[in-house]
C-alpha positions in Angstrom: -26.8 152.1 -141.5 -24.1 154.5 -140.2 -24.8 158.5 -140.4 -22.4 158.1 -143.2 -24.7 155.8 -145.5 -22.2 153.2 -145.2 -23.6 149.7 -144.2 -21.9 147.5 -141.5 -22.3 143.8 -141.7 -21.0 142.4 -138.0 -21.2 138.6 -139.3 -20.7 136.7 -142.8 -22.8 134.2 -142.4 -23.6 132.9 -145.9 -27.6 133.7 -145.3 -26.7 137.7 -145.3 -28.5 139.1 -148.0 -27.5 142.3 -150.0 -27.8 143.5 -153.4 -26.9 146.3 -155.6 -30.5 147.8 -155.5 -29.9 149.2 -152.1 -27.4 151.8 -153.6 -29.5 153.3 -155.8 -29.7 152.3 -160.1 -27.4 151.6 -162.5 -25.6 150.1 -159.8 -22.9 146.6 -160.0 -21.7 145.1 -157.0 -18.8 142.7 -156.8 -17.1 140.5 -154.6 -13.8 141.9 -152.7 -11.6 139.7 -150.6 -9.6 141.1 -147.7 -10.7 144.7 -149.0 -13.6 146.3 -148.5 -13.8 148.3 -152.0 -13.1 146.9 -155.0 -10.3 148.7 -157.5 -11.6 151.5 -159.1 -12.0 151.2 -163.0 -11.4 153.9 -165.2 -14.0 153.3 -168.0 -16.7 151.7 -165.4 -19.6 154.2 -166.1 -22.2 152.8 -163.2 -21.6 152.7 -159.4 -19.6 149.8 -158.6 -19.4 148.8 -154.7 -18.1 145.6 -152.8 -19.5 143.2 -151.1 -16.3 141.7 -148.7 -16.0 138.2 -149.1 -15.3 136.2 -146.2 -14.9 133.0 -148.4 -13.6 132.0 -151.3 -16.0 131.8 -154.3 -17.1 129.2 -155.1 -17.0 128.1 -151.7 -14.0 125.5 -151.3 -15.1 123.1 -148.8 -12.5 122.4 -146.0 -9.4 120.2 -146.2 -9.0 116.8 -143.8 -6.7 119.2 -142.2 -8.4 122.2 -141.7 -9.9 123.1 -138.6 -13.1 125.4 -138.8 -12.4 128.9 -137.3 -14.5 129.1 -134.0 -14.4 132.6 -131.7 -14.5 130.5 -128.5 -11.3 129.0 -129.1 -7.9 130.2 -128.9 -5.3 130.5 -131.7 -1.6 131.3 -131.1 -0.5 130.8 -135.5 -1.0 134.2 -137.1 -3.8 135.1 -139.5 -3.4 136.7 -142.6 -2.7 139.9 -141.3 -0.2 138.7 -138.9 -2.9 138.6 -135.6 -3.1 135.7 -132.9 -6.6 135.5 -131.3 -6.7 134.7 -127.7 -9.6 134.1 -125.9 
């Protein structure tokens, strides 16, 4: 945990565990995708926080053309957020 309570999750491998529990009760924890807190609800009357997604859920398995993203490899096509990764 950071000195602000906040926890940071450095990798989304599927076998990272968290649950609402942590945050106290009367708790719900959602997925968010590209976000890391989910829209806030106006009648929601219990904590709500995000869990980021790094996946779709379900889990889509990959295409015949995808290629699996690997951080010791190079890409020069942007990413969602308009980034190139270079090694």
């Amino acid at each position: 945990m950071t000195d602000g309570g906040d926890i940071r999750i450095c990798s989304y491998e599927i076998g990272v565990l968290v649950w609402p529990g942590l945050y106290g009760e009367k708790v719900r924890m959602v997925p968010t995708f590209k976000s890391d807190t989910p829209p806030k609800s106006k009648t929601e009357e219990s904590l709500v926080v995000g869990a980021r997604m790094a996946y779709d859920l379900p889990p889509v398995p990959y295409g015949k053309d995808d290629e699996p993203w690997c951080a010791t490899a190079s890409y020069t096509e942007p990413d969602w957020k308009g980034q190139v990764y270079n090694v």
